[in-house]
Structure formats: structure tokens, C-alpha cells
C-alpha positions in Angstrom: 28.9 3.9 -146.5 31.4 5.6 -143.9 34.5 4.4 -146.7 33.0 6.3 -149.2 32.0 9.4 -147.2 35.6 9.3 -146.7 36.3 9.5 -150.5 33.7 12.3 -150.5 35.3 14.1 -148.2 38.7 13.9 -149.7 36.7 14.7 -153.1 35.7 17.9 -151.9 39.1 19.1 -150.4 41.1 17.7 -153.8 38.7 18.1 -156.5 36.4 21.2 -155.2 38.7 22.9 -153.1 36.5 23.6 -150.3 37.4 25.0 -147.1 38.4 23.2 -143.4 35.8 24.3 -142.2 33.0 23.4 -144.8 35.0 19.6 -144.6 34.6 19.5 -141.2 31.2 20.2 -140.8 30.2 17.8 -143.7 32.2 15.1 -141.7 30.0 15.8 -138.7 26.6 15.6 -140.9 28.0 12.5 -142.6 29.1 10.7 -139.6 26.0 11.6 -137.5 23.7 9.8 -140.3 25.9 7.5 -141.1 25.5 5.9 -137.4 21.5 6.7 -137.3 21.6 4.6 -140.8 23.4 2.2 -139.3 21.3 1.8 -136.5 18.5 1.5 -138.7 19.6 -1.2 -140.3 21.0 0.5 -143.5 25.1 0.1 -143.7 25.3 0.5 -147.8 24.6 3.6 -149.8 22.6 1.9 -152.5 19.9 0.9 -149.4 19.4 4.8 -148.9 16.1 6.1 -150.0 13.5 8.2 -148.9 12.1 6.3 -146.0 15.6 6.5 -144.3 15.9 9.9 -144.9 12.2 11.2 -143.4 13.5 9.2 -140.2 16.6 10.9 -140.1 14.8 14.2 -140.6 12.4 13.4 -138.0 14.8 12.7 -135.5 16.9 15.8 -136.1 13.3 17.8 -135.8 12.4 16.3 -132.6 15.7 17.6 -131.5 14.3 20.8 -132.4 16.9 22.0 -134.2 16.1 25.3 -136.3 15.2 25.0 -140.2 17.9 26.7 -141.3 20.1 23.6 -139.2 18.1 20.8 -140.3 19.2 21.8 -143.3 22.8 21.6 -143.4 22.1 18.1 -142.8 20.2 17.2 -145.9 22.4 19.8 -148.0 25.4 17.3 -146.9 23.8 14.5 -147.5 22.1 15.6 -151.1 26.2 16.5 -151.9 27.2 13.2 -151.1 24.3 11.8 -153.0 25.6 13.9 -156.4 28.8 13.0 -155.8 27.8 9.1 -155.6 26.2 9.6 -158.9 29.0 11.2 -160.7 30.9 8.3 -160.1 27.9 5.8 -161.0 27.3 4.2 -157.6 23.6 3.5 -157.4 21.9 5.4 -154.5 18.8 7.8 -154.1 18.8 10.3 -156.7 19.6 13.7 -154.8 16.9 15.4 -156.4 14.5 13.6 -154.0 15.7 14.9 -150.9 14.1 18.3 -150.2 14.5 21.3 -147.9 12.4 23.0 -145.4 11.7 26.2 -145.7 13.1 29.1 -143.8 12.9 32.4 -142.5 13.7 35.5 -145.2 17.4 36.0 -144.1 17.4 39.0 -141.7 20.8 41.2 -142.6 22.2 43.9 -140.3 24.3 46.6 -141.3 25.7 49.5 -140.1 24.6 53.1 -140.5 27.5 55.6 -141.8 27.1 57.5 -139.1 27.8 54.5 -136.8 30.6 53.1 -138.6 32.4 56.8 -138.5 31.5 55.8 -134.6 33.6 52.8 -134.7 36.1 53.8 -136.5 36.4 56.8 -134.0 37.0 54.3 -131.0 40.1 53.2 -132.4 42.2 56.3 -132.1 45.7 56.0 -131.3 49.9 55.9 -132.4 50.1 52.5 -130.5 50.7 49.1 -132.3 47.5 48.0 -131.2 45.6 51.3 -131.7 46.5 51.1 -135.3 46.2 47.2 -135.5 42.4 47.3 -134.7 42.1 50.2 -136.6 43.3 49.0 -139.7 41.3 45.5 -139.3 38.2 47.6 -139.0 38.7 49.6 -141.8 39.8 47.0 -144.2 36.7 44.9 -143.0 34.1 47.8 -144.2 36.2 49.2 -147.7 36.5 45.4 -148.7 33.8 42.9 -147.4 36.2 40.6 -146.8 34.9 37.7 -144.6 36.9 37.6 -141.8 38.2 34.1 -142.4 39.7 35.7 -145.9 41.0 38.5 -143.3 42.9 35.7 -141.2 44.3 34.3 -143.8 46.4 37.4 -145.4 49.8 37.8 -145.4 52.2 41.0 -145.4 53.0 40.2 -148.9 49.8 39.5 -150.3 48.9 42.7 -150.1 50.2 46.0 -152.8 49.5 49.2 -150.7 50.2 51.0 -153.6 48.1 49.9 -156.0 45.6 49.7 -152.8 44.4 45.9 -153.7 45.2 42.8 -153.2 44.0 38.8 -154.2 42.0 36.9 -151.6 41.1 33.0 -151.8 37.4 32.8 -151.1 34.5 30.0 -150.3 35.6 26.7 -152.7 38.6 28.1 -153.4 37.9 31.1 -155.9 40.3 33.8 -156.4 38.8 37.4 -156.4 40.5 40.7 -156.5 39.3 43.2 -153.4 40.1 46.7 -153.2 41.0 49.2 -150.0 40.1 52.5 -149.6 43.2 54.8 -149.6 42.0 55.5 -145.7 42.2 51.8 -145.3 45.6 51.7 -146.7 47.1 54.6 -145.0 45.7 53.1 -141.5 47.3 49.5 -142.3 50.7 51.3 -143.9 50.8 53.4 -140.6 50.6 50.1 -138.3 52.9 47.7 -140.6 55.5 50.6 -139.6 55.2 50.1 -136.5 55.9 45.6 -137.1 59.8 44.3 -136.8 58.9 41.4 -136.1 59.8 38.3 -138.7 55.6 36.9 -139.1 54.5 36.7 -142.4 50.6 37.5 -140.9 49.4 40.4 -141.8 47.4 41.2 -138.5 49.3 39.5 -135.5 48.9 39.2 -131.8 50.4 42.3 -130.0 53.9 41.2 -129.0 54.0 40.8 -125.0 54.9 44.2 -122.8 59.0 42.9 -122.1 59.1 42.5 -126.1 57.5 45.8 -126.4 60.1 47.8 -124.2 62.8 46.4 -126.3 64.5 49.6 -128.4 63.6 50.2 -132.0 67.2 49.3 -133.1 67.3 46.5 -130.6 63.7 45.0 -132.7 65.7 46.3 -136.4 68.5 44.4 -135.6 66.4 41.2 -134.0 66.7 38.5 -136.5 66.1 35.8 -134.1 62.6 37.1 -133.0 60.2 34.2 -133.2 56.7 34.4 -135.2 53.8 36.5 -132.9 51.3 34.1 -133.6 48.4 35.2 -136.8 45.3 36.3 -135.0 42.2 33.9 -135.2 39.1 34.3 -136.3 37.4 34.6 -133.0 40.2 37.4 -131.8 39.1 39.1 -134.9 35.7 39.2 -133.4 36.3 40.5 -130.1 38.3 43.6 -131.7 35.0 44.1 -133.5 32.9 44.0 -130.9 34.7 46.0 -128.0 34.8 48.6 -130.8 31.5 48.7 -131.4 31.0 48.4 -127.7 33.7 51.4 -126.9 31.4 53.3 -129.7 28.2 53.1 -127.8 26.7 51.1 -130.4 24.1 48.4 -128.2 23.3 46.0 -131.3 25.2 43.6 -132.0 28.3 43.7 -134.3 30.5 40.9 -135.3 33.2 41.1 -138.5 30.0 40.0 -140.9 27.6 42.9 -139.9 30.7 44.9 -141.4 30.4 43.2 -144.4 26.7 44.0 -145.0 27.4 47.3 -144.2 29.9 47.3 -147.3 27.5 45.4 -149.3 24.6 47.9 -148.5 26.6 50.9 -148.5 27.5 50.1 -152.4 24.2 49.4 -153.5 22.6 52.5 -151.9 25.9 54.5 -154.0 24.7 53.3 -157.2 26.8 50.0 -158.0 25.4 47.3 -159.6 24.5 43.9 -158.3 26.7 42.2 -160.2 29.4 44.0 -159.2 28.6 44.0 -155.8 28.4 40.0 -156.2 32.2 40.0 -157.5 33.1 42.1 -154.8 31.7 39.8 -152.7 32.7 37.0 -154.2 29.0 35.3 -154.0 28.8 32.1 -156.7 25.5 33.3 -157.1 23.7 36.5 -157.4 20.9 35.2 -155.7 23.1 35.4 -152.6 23.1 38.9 -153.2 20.0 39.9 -154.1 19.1 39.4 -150.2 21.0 43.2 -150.0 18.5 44.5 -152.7 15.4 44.5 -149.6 17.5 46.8 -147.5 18.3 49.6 -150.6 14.4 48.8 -151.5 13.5 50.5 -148.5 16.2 53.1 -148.1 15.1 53.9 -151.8 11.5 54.0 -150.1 12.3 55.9 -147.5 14.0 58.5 -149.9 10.5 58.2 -152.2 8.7 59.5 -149.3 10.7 62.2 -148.5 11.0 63.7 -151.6 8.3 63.1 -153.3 5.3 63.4 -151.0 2.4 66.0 -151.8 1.3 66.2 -148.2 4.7 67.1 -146.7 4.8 69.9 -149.4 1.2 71.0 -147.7 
């Protein structure tokens, strides 16, 4: 079993081009039942059937790991079972394996009027001022996860044309767009960059670096690569801003992203625009957007169109 969750592992990298991330958690899953099967006597993939797997479950739930965790686990395993079966090994057919149910996704978002706020807290002409800022705003005018932020270079992106080409979840290409207040704030803070990094959002150079002359930096051919800001740095810009901007829920990169999403549906755009925007596989992954605009639609309903209010 653990050789060929190996060759399922490298399946998924090669063949369906998912992320590090996605590999690496589907190593953990794998590995995890994979010693629980063992331990249960079971050491080859065709003895796996549904027995094993209600023990497993069991034992994660007795854990008391949340539904919505429990079921990574069998979502791993039900890929490793399709992937058996496309290449004919005989195992439980992944059908079988089913998942708990779960909570209707909650999403938070941002009000305009609080974005405005966030946006606000980032005011400044130094490096970092503009930095943050132009992270912020090219979070909101793109939905861009921030692992797709990361993961940008200088010359990925066309200022002038104010889009750019971003590799998303399994590897799909999608073309974002910037707002042109996006692209002035990022054009405003790559001006103030002489260093040699190909990242588009770096660490801030350190404060001896920083009192170097701007011919001394122009003529610098020899400075060494900053060092492209992680995912979790990314984070804490987004939170101290929303933290400078009085804002007491909490905000991470991704409640920026709902805030795009819901801010085009309430506009008027399609959900199946809004789904390539987002880059979403499915537009069921999008349609969780649609009960937020159902009740800002609502809300406008009442408003407008009440006979009592007109009273």
C-alpha cells in the first residue's frame, strides 16, 4: 500500500498538477491510514473495504475532529481509490466511501465602507507604505488567493494593459485583472525597488540597505535577492491593516477575496463570470456567494418596496 501511495502522490504532482501543499496534505492522510491499516492487519490495497474504513472513521471521530476535517481524510483516500482504478488495481470502489455532512459554509466579507477603511491605513511615500498598500489593493480588485499573490513575479505582471496570468488550484491558468487604483499603487511602489528579486512583493530591505543613496542602489549590481514574502507575512500585513483600521472581526487575505467575490455579484456580474474570475472548477463553489447578494437583494426589497414604510 505505502509503494503505491507513493505512485499516487507522484501521479498527482506529474499528471494533475496539483499544488505542494495539496501533496503534502494527501501524504499526511495517506500515511496516517496507511499505519491504522496496517495495524489492523490490512498491508495491501485490494484488502481495503468498508469495514476498514468505518474503523478508520471511527477513530478519527473519537478524536473529535470537526466534519469538515474528517473529511479530508476520506476525500484522500476516495482519490487514491479512483486513481487505483484507473490503473486497474482491484480495491474498494470509491463510490462507497461517503462523506459527513457539514455546516453551510459561513463567508465573511468586507463592507465597502470598511475596505475604503483599510485601504486608508496604509497611507504613505515609503517602500513599505506603498508595499502593503499595493498587496491590499491587488488582493480586493483581483480575488487572488494569496498563495497565487506569493507566487508573482515583477514580470508576470503588464501594468499597462492592467492584467496579468496567474497559475491557480491543479494548475489552471486564468487571466485576473487590476483596477487602475491597484495598478497605480503597485507602479508607485515597484519605483521605489532597485533591488535585483524577481518577487513581485518582497521583504523590506534592512534599515543600513535602506540609507544607501539612490545612485548608490542604481548602480548596485551585486545586491543579493530580498527574500519573496510568504504566505503567512502576507497575512499579518492584512491583519495589522485591518487592525490599524479599527475593524474588530477578523480579516485574513481570504475575507478579501469574498469581499471581491460579493462585491461583483451585488454590481451585477454574472456567476459565471465571477467563477472564472475566481478560478473555481466548479460553479457550485460559487454559488455559496449567491446567499450573501440573496440577502443584500433582500435587504434592498425591503427598503424599497415596503407599503408600511411609505405609511
Amino acid at each position: 500500500m505505502e509503494k503505491q501511495i507513493r505512485e499516487f502522490l507522484e501521479y498527482i504532482e506529474l499528471e494533475r498538477g496539483h499544488s505542494a501543499l495539496t501533496i503534502r496534505n494527501y501524504d499526511a492522510y495517506l500515511s496516517k491510514f496507511a499505519d491504522f491499516a496496517a495495524e489492523s492487519g490490512v498491508k495491501e490495497v485490494d484488502k481495503i473495504d468498508l469495514e476498514l474504513i468505518k474503523k478508520w472513521r471511527l477513530a478519527l471521530h473519537r478524536r473529535e475532529l470537526a466534519n469538515k476535517t474528517l473529511n479530508y481524510y476520506m476525500i484522500a483516500i476516495r482519490s487514491f481509490l479512483k486513481y487505483l482504478s484507473k490503473i486497474d488495481v482491484d480495491s474498494l470502489a470509491p463510490e462507497k466511501i461517503e462523506l459527513a455532512d457539514t455546516p453551510e459554509r459561513q463567508i465573511s466579507f468586507l463592507e465597502q465602507e470598511e475596505v475604503d477603511r483599510i485601504f486608508e491605513s496604509c497611507t504613505g511615500t515609503e517602500e513599505i507604505d506603498l508595499r502593503n498598500h499595493a498587496i491590499l489593493e491587488l488582493l480586493f480588485s483581483t480575488g487572488l488567493r494569496v498563495s497565487e499573490l506569493t507566487n508573482l513575479n515583477r514580470d508576470n505582471v503588464n501594468l499597462d494593459r492592467r492584467e496579468f496570468s496567474v497559475s491557480g488550484k491543479g494548475g489552471k491558468n486564468r487571466v485576473v485583472f487590476m483596477s487602475d487604483t491597484a495598478a497605480d499603487t503597485l507602479d508607485q511602489y515597484l519605483a521605489k525597488r532597485f533591488d535585483k528579486d524577481e518577487a513581485l512583493f518582497t521583504k523590506v530591505e534592512s534599515k543600513k540597505e535602506t540609507l544607501k543613496s539612490v545612485k548608490e542602489k542604481a548602480e548596485d549590481t551585486k545586491e543579493e535577492s530580498r527574500g519573496r514574502l510568504t504566505s503567512r507575512q502576507i497575512e499579518r500585513i492584512v491583519q495589522g491593516a485591518a487592525k490599524k483600521a479599527g475593524i474588530v472581526k477578523q480579516v485574513t487575505p481570504h475575507t478579501l477575496r469574498h469581499s471581491f467575490a460579493t462585491d461583483m455579484l451585488r454590481s451585477g456580474a454574472d456567476i459565471r463570470s465571477v467563477q472564472s474570475l475566481l478560478g473555481h472548477a466548479n460553479v457550485a463553489t460559487t454559488q455559496v456567494y449567491t446567499h450573501v447578494t440573496d440577502k443584500h437583494l433582500r435587504e434592498i426589497h425591503q427598503k424599497y418596496h415596503n407599503r408600511k414604510a411609505k405609511e
